[in-house]
C-alpha positions as CSV (number, residue, x, y, z in Angstrom):
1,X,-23.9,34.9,109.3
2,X,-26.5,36.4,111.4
3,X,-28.9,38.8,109.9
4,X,-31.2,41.2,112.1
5,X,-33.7,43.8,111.1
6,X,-34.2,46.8,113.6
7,X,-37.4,48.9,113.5
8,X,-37.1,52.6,115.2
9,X,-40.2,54.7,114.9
10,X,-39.8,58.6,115.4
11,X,-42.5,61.0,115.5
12,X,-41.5,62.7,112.0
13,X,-42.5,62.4,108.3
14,X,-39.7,60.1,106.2
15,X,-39.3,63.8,104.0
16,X,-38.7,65.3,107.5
17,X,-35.9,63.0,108.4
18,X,-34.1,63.6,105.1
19,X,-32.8,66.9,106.6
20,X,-32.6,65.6,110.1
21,X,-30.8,62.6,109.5
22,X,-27.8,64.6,107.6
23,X,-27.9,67.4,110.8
24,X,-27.5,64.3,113.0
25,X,-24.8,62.4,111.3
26,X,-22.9,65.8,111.5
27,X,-23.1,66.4,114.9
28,X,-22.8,63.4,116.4
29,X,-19.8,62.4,114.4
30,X,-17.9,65.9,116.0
31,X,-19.5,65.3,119.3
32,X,-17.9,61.9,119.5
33,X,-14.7,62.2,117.9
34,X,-12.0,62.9,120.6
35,X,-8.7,61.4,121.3
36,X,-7.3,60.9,117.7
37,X,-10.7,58.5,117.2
38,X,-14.0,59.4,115.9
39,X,-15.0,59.6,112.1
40,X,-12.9,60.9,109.7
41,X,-14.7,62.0,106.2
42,X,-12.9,60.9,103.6
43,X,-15.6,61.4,100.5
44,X,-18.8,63.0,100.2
45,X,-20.5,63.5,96.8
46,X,-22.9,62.8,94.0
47,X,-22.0,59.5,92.6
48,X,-23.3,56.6,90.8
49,X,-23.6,53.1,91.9
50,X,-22.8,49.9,89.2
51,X,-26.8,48.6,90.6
52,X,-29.0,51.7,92.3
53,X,-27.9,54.3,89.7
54,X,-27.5,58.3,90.8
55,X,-27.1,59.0,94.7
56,X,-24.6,60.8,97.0
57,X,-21.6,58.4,98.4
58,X,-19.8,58.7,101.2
59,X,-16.5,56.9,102.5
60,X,-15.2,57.3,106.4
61,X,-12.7,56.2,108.6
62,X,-13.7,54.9,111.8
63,X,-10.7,55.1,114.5
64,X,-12.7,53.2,117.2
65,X,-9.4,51.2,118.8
66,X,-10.2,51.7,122.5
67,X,-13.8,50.8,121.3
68,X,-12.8,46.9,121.2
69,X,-13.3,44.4,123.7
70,X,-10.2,43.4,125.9
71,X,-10.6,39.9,124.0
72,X,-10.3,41.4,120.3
73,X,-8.0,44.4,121.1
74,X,-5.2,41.2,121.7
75,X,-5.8,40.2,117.5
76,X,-5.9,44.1,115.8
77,X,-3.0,46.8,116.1
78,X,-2.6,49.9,118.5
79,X,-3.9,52.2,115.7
80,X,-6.9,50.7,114.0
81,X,-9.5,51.7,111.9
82,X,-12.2,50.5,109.6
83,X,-13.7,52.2,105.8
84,X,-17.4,52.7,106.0
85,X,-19.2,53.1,102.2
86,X,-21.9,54.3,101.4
87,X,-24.7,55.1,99.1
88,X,-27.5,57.4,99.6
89,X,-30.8,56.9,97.9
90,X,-33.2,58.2,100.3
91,X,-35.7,57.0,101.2
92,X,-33.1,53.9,100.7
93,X,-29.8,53.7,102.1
94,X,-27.1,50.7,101.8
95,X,-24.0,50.8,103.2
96,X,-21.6,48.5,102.6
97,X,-17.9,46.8,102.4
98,X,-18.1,47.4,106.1
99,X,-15.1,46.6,108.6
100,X,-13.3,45.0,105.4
101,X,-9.8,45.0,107.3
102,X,-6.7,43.5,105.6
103,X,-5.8,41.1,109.1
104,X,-9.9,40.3,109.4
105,X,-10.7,39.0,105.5
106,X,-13.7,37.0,106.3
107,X,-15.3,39.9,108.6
108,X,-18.5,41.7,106.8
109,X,-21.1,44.0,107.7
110,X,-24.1,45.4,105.4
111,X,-26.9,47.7,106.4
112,X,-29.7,48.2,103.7
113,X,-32.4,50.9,105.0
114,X,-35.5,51.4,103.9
115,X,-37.9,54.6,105.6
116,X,-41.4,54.5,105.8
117,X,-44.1,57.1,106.9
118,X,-46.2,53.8,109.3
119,X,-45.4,53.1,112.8
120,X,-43.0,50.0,112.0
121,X,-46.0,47.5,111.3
122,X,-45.0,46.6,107.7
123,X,-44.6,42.7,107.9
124,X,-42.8,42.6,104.7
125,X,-39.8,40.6,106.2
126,X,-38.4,37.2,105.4
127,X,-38.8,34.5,107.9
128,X,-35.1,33.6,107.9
129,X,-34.5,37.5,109.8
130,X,-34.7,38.5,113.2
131,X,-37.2,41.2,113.9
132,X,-35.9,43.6,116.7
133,X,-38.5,46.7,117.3
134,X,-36.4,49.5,119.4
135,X,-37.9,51.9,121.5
136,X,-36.2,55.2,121.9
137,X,-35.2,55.7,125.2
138,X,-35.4,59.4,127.5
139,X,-37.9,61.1,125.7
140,X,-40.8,61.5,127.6
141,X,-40.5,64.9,128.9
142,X,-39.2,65.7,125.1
143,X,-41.5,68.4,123.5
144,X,-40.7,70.4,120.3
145,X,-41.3,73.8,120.7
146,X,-41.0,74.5,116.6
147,X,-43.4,71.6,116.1
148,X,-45.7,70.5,119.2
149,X,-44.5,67.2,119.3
150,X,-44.2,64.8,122.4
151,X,-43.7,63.7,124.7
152,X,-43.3,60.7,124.0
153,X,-44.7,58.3,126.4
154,X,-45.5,54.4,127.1
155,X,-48.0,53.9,123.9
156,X,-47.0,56.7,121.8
157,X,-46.4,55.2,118.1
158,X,-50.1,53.9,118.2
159,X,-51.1,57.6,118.5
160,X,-48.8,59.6,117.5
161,X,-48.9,61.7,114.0
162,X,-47.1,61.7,111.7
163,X,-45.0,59.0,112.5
164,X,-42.2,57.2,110.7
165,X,-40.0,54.2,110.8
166,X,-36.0,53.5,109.7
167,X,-36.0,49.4,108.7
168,X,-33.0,48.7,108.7
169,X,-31.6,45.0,107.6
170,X,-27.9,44.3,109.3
171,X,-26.2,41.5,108.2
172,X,-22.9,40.8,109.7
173,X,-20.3,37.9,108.6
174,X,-17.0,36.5,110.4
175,X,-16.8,33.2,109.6
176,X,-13.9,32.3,111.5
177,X,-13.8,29.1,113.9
178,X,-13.9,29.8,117.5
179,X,-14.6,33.4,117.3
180,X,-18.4,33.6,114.8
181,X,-20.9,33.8,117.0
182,X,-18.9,35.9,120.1
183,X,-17.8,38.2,117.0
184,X,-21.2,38.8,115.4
185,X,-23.5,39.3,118.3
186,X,-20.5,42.3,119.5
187,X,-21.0,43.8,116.5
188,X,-24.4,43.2,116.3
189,X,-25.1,44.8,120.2
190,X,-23.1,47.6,119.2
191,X,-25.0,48.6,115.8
192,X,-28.3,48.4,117.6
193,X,-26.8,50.8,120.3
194,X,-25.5,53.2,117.4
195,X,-28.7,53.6,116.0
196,X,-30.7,54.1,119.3
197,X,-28.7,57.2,120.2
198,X,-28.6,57.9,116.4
199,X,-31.8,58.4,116.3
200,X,-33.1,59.7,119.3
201,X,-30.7,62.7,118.8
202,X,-32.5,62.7,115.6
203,X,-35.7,63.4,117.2
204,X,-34.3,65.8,120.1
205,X,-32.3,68.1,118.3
206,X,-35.6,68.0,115.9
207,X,-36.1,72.2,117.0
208,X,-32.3,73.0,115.7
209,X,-32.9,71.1,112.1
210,X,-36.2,71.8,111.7
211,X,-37.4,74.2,108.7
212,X,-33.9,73.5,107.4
213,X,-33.6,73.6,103.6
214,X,-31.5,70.9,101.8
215,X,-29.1,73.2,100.4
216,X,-28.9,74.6,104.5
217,X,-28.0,71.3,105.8
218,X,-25.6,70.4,103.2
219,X,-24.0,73.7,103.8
220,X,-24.1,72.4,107.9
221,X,-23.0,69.2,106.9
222,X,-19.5,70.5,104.9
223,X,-18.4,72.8,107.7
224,X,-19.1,70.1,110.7
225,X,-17.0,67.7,108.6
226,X,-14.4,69.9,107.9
227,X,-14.0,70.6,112.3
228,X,-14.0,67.1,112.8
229,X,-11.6,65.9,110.3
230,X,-9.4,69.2,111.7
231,X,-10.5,68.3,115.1
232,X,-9.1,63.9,114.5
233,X,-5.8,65.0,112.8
234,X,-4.8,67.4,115.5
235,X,-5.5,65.0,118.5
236,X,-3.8,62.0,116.2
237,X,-0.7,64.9,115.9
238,X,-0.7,65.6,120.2
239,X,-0.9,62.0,120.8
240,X,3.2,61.8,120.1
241,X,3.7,59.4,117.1
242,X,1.1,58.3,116.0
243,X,1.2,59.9,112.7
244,X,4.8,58.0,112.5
245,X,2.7,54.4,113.1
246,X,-0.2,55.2,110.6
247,X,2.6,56.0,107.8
248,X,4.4,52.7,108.3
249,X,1.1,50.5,108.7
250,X,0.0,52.9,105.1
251,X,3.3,51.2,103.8
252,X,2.7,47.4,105.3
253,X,-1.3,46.4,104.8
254,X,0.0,43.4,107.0
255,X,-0.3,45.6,110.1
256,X,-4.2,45.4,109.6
257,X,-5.2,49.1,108.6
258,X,-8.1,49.0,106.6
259,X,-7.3,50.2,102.9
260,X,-10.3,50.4,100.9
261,X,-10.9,52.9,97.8
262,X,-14.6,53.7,96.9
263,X,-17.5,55.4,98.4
264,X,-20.6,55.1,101.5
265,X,-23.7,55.9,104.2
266,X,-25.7,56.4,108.3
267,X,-27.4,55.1,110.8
């Protein structure tokens, strides 16, 4: 197992990013889902977990085939996708059940997220985990025009207000001989690059969301959903077949389709 927290500071207050994380999450998930692959909303609504009680879940598919390294593509089918769930308790988020795959059993990923208004300096973490601070890339000639902010240049979280951090805990699981540590640190590399462009979009789309009510950005958040699930099935329909294969691996597990019922979360 190998367990990593990430620390991304962005020049915004955690009540700030409640709206600007759900206009991000919306707009990247349209933006990249192209070719019959993307994320595909499957659930999204008040629900309550057996252990954190009332929150809003949220289950995807993740078509990500071409995605996969040449090495892995030779072990997982032509048409493959994972179940994201997740629970939304903001300021804390947990997502979990991640990549549980019928033909990889032993694979697991977990993300628990905590946000905090300080500029990533809480040492609350266990010794055992690996403490990764990211630095949001291509933002130094960034300013907000709704809210003054930026740039943000070499220095800027010891300076900057307000100022917030996303902790958030990955632990990823594949305990399978030959294949752990080449499998864990790919999934680990490519988590850490999700949630750098995550959240920089966060921060530079900051004049769009901005003064956004929640009611507003749930309203946002139901129509972008409804494009891109229109936008996956119709590319999945042009692509010849492929409807045909998902159908027969729906009827055969075996062929390594995730199938997963439940709920789940972000970046």
């Amino acid at each position: 197992m190998l367990l990593k927290e990430y620390r991304i500071c962005m020049p915004l207050t955690v009540e700030e990013y409640k709206i600007g994380q759900l206009y991000m999450i919306s707009k990247h998930s349209l933006e990249q889902s192209s070719g019959g692959e993307g994320v595909e909303v499957v659930r999204n609504e008040p629900d309550t977990h057996p252990q954190y009680g009332q929150g809003q879940v949220t289950e995807k598919r993740i078509y990500l085939s071409s995605k996969l390294p040449s090495w892995m593509r030779k072990f997982v089918p032509m048409i493959f996708y994972v179940t994201e769930k997740a629970w939304n308790f903001y300021p804390y988020t947990v997502t979990g059940e991640l990549h549980h795959c019928s033909f990889v059993p032993k694979l697991q990923v977990k993300i628990e997220t905590r946000f905090e208004n300080d500029n990533g300096s809480n040492e609350n973490v266990s010794r055992q985990v690996i403490c990764d601070c990211l630095t949001l890339q291509d933002l130094s000639g960034w300013v907000s025009k709704r809210t003054g902010r930026g740039p943000l240049v070499d220095g800027w979280r010891n300076s900057a207000r307000p100022i917030m951090c996303s902790y958030k805990k990955v632990q990823c699981s594949f305990e399978v001989y030959g294949f752990q540590s080449r499998t864990e640190e790919f999934i680990h590399r490519n988590i850490r690059d999700v949630l750098l462009v995550g959240h920089r979009q966060a921060v530079a789309w900051t004049d769009e969301w901005h003064g956004m009510s929640l009611e507003e950005v749930r309203e946002y958040e139901r129509k972008l959903q409804q494009e891109t699930n229109s936008k996956l099935k119709s590319d999945r329909t042009d692509s010849g077949n492929v409807s045909d294969v998902l159908t027969q691996e729906h009827r055969d597990p075996g062929q390594g389709v995730v199938e997963e019922g439940g709920g789940g979360e972000d970046d």
